[in-house]
VOGU-3710 file (C-alpha; in Angstrom, 3 decimals, decimal comma):
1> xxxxxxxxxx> 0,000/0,000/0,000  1,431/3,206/-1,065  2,399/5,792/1,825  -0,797/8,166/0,879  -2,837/5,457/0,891  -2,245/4,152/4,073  -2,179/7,392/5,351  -5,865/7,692/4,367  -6,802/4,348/5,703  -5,521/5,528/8,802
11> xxxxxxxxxx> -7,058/8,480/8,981  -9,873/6,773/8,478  -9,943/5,192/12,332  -10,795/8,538/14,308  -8,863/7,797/17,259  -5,647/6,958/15,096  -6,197/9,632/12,677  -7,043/12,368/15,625  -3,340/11,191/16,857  -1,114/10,745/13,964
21> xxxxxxxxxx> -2,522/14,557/12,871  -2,126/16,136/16,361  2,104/14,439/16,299  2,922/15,382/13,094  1,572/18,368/13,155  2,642/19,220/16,711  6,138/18,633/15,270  5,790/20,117/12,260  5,318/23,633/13,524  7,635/23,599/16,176
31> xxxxxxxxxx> 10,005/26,326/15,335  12,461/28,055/17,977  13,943/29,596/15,441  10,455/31,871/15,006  9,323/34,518/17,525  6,816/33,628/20,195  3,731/36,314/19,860  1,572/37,645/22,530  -2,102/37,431/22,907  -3,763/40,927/23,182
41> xxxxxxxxxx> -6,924/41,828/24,336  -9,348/43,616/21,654  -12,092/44,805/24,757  -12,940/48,145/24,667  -15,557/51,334/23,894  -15,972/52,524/20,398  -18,547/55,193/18,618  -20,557/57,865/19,673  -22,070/58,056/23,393  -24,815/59,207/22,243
51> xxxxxxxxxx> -26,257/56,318/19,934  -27,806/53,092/21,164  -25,206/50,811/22,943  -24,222/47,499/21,984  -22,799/44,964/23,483  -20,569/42,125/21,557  -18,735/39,718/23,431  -15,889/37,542/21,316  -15,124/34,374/22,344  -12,477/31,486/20,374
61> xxxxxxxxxx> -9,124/31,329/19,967  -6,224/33,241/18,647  -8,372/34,887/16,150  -9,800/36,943/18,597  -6,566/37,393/20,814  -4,730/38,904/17,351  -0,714/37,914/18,532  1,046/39,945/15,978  -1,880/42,582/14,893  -0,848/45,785/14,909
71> xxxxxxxxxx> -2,192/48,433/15,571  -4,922/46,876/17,333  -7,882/48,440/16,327  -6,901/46,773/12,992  -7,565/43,144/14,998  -11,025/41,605/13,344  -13,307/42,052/16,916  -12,054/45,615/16,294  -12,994/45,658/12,921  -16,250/44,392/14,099
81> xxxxxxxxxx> -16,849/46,848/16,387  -15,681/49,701/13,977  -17,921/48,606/11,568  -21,018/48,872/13,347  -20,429/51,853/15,232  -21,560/53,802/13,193  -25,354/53,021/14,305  -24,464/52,338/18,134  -21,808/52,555/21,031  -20,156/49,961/20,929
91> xxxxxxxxxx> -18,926/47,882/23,684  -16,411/44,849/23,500  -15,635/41,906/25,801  -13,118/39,325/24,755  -12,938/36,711/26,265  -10,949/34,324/24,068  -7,853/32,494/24,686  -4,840/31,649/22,173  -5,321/27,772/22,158  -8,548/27,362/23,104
101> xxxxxxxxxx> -10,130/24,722/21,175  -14,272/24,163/21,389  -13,985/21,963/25,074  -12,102/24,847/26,676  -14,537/27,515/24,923  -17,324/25,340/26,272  -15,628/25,108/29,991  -14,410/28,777/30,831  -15,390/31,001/27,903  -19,182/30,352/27,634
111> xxxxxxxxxx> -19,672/31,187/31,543  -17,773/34,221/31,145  -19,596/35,153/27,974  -23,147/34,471/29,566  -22,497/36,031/32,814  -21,470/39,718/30,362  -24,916/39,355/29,070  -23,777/40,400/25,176  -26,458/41,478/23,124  -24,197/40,109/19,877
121> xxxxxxxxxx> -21,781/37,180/20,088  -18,756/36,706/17,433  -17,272/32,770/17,930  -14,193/32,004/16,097  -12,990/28,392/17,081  -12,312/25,562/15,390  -8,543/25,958/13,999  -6,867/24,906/17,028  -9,455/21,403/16,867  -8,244/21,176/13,143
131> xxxxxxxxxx> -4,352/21,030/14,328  -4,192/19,629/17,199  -6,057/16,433/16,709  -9,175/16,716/18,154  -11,978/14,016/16,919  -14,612/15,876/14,569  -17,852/14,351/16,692  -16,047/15,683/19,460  -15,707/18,759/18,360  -19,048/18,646/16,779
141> xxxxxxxxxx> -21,099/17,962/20,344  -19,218/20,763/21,706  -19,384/23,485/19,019  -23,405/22,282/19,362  -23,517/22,989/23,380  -21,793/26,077/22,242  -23,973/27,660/19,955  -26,974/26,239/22,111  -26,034/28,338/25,106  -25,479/31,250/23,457
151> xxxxxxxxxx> -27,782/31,483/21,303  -30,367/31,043/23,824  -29,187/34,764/24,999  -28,439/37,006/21,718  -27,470/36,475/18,084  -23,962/35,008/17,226  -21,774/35,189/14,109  -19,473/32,039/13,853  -16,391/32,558/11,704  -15,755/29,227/10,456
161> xxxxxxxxxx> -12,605/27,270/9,516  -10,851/28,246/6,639  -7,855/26,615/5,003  -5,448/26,101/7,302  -2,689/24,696/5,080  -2,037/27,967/3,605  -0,297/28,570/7,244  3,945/28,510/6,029  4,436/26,918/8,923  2,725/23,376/7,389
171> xxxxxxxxxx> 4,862/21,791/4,858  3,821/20,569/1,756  3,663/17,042/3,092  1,012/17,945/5,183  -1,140/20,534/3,857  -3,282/17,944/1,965  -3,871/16,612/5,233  -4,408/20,124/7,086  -6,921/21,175/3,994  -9,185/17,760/4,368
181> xxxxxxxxxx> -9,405/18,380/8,043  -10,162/22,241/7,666  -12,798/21,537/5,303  -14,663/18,974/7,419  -14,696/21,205/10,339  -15,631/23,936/8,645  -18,469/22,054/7,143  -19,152/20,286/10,521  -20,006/24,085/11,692  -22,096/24,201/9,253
191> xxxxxxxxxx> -24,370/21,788/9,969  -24,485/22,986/13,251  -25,454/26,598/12,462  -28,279/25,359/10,461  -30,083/23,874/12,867  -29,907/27,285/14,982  -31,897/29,953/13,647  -30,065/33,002/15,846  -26,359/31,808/14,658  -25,594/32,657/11,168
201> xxxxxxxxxx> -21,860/31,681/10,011  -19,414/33,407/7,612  -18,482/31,742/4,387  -15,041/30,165/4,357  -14,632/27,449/1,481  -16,623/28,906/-1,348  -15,132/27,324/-4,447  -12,018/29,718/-4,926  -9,052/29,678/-3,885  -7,788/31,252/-0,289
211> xxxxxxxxxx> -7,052/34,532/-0,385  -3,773/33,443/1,806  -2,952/30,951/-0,632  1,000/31,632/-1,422  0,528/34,844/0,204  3,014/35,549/3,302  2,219/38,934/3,250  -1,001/38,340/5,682  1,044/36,366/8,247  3,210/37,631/11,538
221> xxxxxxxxxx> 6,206/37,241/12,225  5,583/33,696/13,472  4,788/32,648/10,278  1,335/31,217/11,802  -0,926/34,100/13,071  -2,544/36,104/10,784  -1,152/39,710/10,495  -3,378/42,809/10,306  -3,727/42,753/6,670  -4,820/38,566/7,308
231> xxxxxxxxxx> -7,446/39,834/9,863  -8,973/42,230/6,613  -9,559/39,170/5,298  -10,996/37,875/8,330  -13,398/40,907/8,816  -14,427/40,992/4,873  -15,696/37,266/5,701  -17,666/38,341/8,541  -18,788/41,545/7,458  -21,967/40,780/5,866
241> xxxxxxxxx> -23,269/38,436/8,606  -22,450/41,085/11,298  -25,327/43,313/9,169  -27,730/40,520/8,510  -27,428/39,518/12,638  -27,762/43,650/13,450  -30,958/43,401/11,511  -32,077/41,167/14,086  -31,429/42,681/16,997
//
C-alpha cells in the first residue's frame, strides 16, 4: 500500500487519525527559530455616546486574541466593532484564549460570555481542533452545546474554519492533510449553524481559492498568526453576517 494510501486508511480510524494529525503536526510547527507572539486583548468602547449601545462579546481562539496585529484596532473584533459603530456605542468583551479549542470555549469562555450578558456574540474556534487532533464528533457535540447556550441569549456570528494549510508553517507534506481536516470542520459548523436559527456563520470554502494561498504577506512574524492585513480578510468574511445579525437585533 502506497504511503498516501495508508495514510488515508488511517485516517480513516478517528482515534488513530485524531493522533497521527495532532504528532505530526505538533512537530511540524515547532520552530524556535520563530518569535513567540503575545495574545492581546481587543475589549474596549468605540462610537458615539450618544447612539444606542451594543454589546458584543468575542469568544475562540487566537483569532480573537490577534498575537502579531498591529495596531490593534486593525484586529477583526475591532474591525467588528468599527464597523457597526456607526449606528451604536459599541462595547467589547473578549474573552478568548490563544489555544482554546471548542472543550475549553465550552468550559471557561461560555460562563464568562453568559455572565457579560452580550447582546451580539462573534465565535471564532475551530482551527486549534483542526491542528491539534481533536476528533470531529467531538468537536461537533461541543461546538453544538456552544452555539446552544449562546444562542439562547443574543445572536452570534461564527467565523468558520478556513484553510489552514495555507499557514507557512505546514509543509507541503502535510497541507493535503491540514486542507481535508479544515474543510470537514468547517463544514461540521455548518451543519451545526443550520439547525440554529439566531447563529448565522461566515463563508469560508466557497469554491475559490484562499485569499492566503502563497501569500506571506497576511502572516506575523511567526509565520502562523494572521497579520493585520490577514485579519482584513478575516473581517471581509464576517462583514456581511455582522449586518444581517444587526438586523435582528
Amino acid at each position: 500500500m502506497r504511503t498516501r494510501a495508508l495514510m488515508r486508511w488511517l485516517l480513516s480510524l478517528p482515534a488513530i487519525g485524531s493522533a497521527i494529525v495532532a504528532g505530526q503536526v505538533a512537530h511540524a510547527i515547532s520552530r524556535s527559530d520563530l518569535p513567540s507572539l503575545t495574545n492581546q486583548d481587543p475589549s474596549g468602547i468605540f462610537g458615539n455616546p450618544e447612539l444606542p449601545p451594543l454589546h458584543l462579546v468575542a469568544l475562540g481562539d487566537s483569532t480573537i486574541t490577534a498575537p502579531g496585529v498591529e495596531p490593534l484596532d486593525a484586529c477583526v473584533v475591532r474591525r467588528a466593532a468599527l464597523q457597526l459603530a456607526d449606528r451604536h456605542q459599541v462595547s467589547v468583551t473578549s474573552v478568548g484564549e490563544g489555544g482554546a479549542r471548542a472543550r475549553d470555549a465550552l468550559a471557561r469562555q461560555v460562563p464568562a460570555a453568559l455572565d457579560a450578558r452580550p447582546d451580539l456574540v462573534l465565535l471564532s474556534l475551530g482551527a486549534n481542533d483542526v491542528l491539534h487532533g481533536s476528533r470531529i464528533a467531538n468537536f461537533r457535540a461541543d461546538f453544538e452545546m456552544i452555539v446552544s447556550a449562546l444562542t439562547d441569549h443574543c445572536p452570534v456570528v461564527v467565523a468558520g474554519v478556513g484553510d489552514l494549510a495555507t499557514i507557512p508553517r505546514i509543509p507541503p507534506s502535510l497541507r493535503w492533510l491540514v486542507r481535508r481536516r479544515s474543510y470537514r470542520f468547517d463544514s461540521a459548523m455548518i451543519q451545526v449553524v443550520d439547525r440554529y436559527p439566531r447563529a448565522i456563520k461566515a463563508v469560508t470554502w466557497d469554491g475559490t481559492p484562499s485569499a492566503f494561498q502563497d501569500a506571506p504577506n497576511l502572516f506575523a512574524g511567526d509565520w502562523f498568526h494572521a497579520n493585520a492585513e490577514g485579519h482584513a480578510v478575516f473581517a471581509a468574511a464576517i462583514r456581511e453576517p455582522l449586518e444581517r445579525v444587526l438586523d435582528s437585533i
